[in-house]
N, C-alpha and C positions, 0 to 999 in steps of 0.2 A: 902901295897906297899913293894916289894921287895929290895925295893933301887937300883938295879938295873941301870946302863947310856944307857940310847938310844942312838945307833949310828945311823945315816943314812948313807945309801951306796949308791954309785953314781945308781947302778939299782931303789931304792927307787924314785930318781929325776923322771924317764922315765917309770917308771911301766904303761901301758896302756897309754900312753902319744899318742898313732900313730893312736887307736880308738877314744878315744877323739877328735884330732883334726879333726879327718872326719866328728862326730857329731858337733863339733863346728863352722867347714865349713858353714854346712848345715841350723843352726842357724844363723850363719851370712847371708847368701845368701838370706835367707826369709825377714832376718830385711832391708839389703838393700833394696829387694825388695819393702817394705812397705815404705822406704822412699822414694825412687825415684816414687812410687804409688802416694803420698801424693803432693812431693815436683811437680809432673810433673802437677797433676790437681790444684795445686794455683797458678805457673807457665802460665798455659792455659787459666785461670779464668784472668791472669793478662795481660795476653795479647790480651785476647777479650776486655776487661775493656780499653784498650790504645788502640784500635781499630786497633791494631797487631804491634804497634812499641813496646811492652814488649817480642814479641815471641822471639826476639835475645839472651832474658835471660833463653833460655831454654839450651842455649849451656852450661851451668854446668853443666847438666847433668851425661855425661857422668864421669866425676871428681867424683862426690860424689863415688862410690865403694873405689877409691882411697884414697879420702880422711877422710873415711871410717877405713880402715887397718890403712892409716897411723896416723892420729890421736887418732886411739886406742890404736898405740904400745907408745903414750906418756903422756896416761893417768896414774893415779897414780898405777893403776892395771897391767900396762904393758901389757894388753889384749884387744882382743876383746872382747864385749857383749858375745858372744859365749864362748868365751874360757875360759874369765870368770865366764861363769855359769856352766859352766863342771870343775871349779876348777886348771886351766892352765894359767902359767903366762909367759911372753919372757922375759928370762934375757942373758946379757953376758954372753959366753960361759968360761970365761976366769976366773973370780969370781961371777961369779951369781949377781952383780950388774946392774941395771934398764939400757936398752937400750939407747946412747947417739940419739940426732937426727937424725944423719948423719947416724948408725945404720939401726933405723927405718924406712930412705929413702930406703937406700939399698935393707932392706928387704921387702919392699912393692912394689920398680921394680922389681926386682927379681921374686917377686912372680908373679904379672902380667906378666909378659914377660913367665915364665914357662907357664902359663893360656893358652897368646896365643898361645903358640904351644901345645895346647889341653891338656896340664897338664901329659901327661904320665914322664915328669926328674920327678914327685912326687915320684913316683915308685921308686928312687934313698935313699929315707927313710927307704927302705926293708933291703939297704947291707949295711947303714953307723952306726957306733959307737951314742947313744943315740938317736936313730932314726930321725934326723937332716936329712931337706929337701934342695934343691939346694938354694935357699932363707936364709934358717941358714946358712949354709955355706958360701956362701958370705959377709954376713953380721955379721958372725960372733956370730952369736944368738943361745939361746938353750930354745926349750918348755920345761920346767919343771911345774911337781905339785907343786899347791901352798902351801898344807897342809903339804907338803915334805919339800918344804923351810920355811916356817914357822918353822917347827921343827930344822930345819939344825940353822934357825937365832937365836932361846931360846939356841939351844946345843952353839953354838959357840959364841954368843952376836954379830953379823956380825948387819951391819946395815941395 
């Protein structure tokens, strides 16, 4: 060992951060997919089984994607499944500290609300400072590597 100090520079945070979350998208969107798969045929099953007064429970349906994003930006990973296996976590833009709730609302309407207008403000990730999408920005959020802040948290002792 050189002895040598590892710094980290803010490009270190965002290095391939904007391929990633496209992969990570894409992983998410299947997992949804598989649970809304799951949840609609025990749903279906339960409303044959109640001779159709259970079908009104299928109106959660649509929620789960929602609930989906938003309950993943407040798990201890600060991630999605997805984003988490590609190694990406959402922190505060302001000190890299764990998204508050109120945050994570924001950025999960934000995000759908981009969706429904067919997702092209994403494109808006190409011209901004750490590749921060219209969702980050509002919410005040930044994709970072984990393995980046990791390192930034041993360098600095941050919590």
């Amino acid at each position: 060992m050189s002895g040598a100090v590892y710094t980290v520079r803010d490009e270190d945070f965002v290095a391939g951060v904007l391929t990633r979350r496209c992969f990570a998208w894409l992983i998410d969107l299947v997992l949804i997919g598989l649970i809304l798969s799951v949840l609609w045929i025990v749903l279906l099953l339960f409303g044959l089984l109640t001779l159709g007064l259970g079908f009104g429970a299928m109106a959660v349906l649509p929620a789960v994607p929602f609930l989906y994003h938003f309950l993943s930006m407040m798990r201890s990973s600060n991630a999605t499944p997805g984003q988490a296996l590609l190694g990406l976590t959402v922190r505060r833009d302001l000190d890299l500290g764990p998204p508050t709730g109120l945050q994570a609302l924001i950025f999960t309407v934000v995000f759908y609300l981009t969706m429904a207008t067919s997702g092209l403000l994403l494109l808006i990730a190409l011209f901004t400072v750490r590749h921060r999408t219209l969702h980050d920005l509002a919410s005040d959020l930044v994709v970072v590597r984990r393995p980046t802040l990791d390192a930034w948290r041993r360098q600095t002792g941050a919590a």
